[in-house]
C-alpha positions in Angstrom: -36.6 8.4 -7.9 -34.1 6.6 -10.4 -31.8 9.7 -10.6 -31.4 9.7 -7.0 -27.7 7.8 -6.2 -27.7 5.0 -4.1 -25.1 3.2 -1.7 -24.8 -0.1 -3.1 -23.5 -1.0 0.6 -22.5 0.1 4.5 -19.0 0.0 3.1 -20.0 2.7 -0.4 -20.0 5.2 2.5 -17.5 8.1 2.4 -15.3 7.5 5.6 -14.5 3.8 4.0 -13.7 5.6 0.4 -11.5 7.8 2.3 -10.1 5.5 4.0 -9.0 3.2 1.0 -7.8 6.6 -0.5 -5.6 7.0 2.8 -4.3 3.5 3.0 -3.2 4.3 -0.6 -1.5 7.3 -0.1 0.5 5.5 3.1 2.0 2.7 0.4 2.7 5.5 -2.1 4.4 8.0 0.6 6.5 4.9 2.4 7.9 3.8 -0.8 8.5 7.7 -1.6 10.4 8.5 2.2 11.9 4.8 2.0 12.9 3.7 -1.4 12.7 -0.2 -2.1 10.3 -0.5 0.9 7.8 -2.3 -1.4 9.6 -3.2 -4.7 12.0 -5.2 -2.0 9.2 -6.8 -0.6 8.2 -7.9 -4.4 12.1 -8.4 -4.9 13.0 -10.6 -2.1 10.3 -13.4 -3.4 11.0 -13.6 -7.0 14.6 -13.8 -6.8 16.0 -16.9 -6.8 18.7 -16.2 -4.4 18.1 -15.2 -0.7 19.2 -11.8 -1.0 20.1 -10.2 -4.3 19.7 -6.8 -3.3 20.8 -4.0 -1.3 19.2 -3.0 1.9 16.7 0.0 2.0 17.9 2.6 4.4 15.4 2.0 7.4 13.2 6.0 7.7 11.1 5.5 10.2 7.9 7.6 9.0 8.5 4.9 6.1 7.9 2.0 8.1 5.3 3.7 10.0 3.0 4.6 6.4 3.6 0.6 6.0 3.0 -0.3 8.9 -0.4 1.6 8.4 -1.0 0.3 5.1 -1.1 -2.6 6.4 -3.2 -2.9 9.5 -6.0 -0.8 7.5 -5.9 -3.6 4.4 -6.0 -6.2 6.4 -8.9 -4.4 9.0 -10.8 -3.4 5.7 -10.8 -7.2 5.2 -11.9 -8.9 7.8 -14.5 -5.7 8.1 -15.7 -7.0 4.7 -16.3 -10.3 5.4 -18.0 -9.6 8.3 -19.8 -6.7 9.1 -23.5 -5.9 9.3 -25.4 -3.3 8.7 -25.7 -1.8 11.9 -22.3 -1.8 12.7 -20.8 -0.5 9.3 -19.6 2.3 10.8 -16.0 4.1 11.4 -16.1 3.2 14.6 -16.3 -0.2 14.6 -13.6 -0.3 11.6 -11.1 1.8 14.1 -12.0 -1.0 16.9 -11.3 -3.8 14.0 -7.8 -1.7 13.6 -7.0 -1.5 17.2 -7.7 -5.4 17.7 -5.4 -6.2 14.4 -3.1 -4.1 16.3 -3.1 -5.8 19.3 -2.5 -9.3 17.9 -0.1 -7.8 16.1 2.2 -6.8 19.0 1.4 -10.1 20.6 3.2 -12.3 18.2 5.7 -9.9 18.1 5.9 -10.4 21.9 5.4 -14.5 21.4 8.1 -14.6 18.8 10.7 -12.3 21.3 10.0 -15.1 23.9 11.0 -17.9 21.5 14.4 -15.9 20.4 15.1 -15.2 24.0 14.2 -19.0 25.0 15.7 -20.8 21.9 18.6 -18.5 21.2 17.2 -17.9 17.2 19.1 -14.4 17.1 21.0 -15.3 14.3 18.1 -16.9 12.5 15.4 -14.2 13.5 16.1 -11.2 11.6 16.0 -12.8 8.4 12.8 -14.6 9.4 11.4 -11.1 10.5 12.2 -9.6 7.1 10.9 -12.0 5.3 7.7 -11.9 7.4 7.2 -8.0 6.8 8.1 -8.8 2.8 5.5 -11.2 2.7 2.8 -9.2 4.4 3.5 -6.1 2.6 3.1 -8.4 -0.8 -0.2 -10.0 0.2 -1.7 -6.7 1.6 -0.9 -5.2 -2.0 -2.7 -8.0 -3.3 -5.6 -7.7 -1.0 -5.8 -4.0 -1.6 -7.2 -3.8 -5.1 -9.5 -7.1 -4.4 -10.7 -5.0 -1.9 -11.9 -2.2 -4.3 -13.6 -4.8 -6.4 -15.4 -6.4 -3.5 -16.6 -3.7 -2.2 -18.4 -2.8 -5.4 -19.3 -6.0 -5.9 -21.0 -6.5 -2.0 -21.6 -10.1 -1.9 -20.2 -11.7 1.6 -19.7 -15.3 0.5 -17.4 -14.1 -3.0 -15.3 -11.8 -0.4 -15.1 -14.4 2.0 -13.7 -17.2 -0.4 -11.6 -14.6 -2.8 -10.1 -13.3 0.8 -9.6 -16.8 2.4 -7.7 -17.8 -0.9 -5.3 -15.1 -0.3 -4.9 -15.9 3.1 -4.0 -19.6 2.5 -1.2 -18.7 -0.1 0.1 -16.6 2.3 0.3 -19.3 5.0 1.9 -21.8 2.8 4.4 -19.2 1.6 5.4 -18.4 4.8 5.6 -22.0 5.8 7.7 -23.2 3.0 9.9 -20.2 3.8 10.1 -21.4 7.2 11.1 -24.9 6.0 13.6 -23.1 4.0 15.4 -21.0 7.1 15.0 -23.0 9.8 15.2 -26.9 8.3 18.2 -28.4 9.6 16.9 -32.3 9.7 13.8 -34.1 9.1 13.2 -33.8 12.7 13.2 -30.1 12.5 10.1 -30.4 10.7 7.9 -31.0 13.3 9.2 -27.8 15.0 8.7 -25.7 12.3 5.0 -27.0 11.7 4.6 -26.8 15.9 6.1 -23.3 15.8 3.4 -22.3 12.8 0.7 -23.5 13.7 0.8 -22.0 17.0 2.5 -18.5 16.5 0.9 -18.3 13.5 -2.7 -19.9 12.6 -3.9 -19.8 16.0 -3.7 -16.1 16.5 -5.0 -15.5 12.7 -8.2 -18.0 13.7 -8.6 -16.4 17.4 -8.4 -12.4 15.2 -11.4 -13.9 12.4 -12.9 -15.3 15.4 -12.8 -12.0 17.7 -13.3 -9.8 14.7 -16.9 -12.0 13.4 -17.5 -11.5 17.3 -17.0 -8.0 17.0 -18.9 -7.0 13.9 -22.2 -9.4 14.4 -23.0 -8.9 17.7 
């Protein structure tokens, strides 16, 4: 009986090993059809200017393979906190993608409204750039925690290791909000208004829908 392998866990199964080996090969292939695509993302944060490099020409299969990349990371996290063992399955991975998805599309929707209503055209494209920089970044983090995790299987080590991640993202992307958008010490309160509702609410209501999802 000892020579007979074993899954350590739901996730050892082979649709989530292909489908780490998938998400890979979308970051390799995006950074191959759009050159800079990730080592701008990397670029754009460590320089100490706000721009110090040329634009990647936009492919659109490239951005689609990152695009990808990320909504499968970032699925295959919140899968990992949460799943149980009868609903480890590809199906309910696909459903955590589609829901990622959605909120996704929403607060690009929510953040249309506010440029439409506030007239922030000439402040949101940088914003959205550095939004996408920063996501890409953190879900190449996330991605090889991921692989450990998994091996590892214990629920409360990937639940802290994950939320860490998650709150140096958020206070990345606030002080860089601070950064484009501070114009007075009034302006603060905006900015904090404008994150905390465009941005932790609809990460808390996804972890929320997605623990919903995978427990019941």
């Amino acid at each position: 009986m000892n020579t007979i392998p074993h899954i350590l866990s739901p996730l050892s199964a082979a649709w989530s090993g292909w489908t780490m080996l998938g998400l890979l090969l979308c970051a390799v292939l995006s950074e191959a059809l759009q050159p800079g695509v990730i080592t701008q993302a990397a670029t754009s944060y460590m320089a100490r200017a706000e721009r110090t490099y040329k634009a990647a020409p936009n492919n659109f299969f490239g951005q689609l393979l990152i695009t990808l990349f990320r909504i499968g990371t970032w699925s295959m996290a919140l899968f990992l906190c949460f799943y149980t063992e009868g609903n480890a399955s590809g199906w309910s991975f696909a459903a955590l993608c589609g829901l990622v998805l959605a909120m996704l599309m929403l607060k690009m929707l929510c953040n249309v409204l506010l440029d439409y209503t506030f007239q922030l055209s000439r402040h949101y494209p940088p914003v959205y750039e550095h939004y996408s920089n920063l996501l890409t970044l953190t879900m190449l983090v996330v991605y090889p925690s991921l692989l450990f995790l998994m091996r590892l299987d214990d629920v409360t080590t990937s639940r802290w290791t994950l939320g860490i991640i998650l709150a140096v993202f958020c206070l990345v992307w606030l002080l860089r909000c601070l950064r484009v958008f501070l114009s007075s010490p009034m302006a603060i309160v905006y900015i904090i208004l404008y994150f905390l509702t465009v941005e932790v609410l609809p990460l808390a209501g996804l972890i929320y829908l997605a623990q919903m999802m995978l427990t019941l």
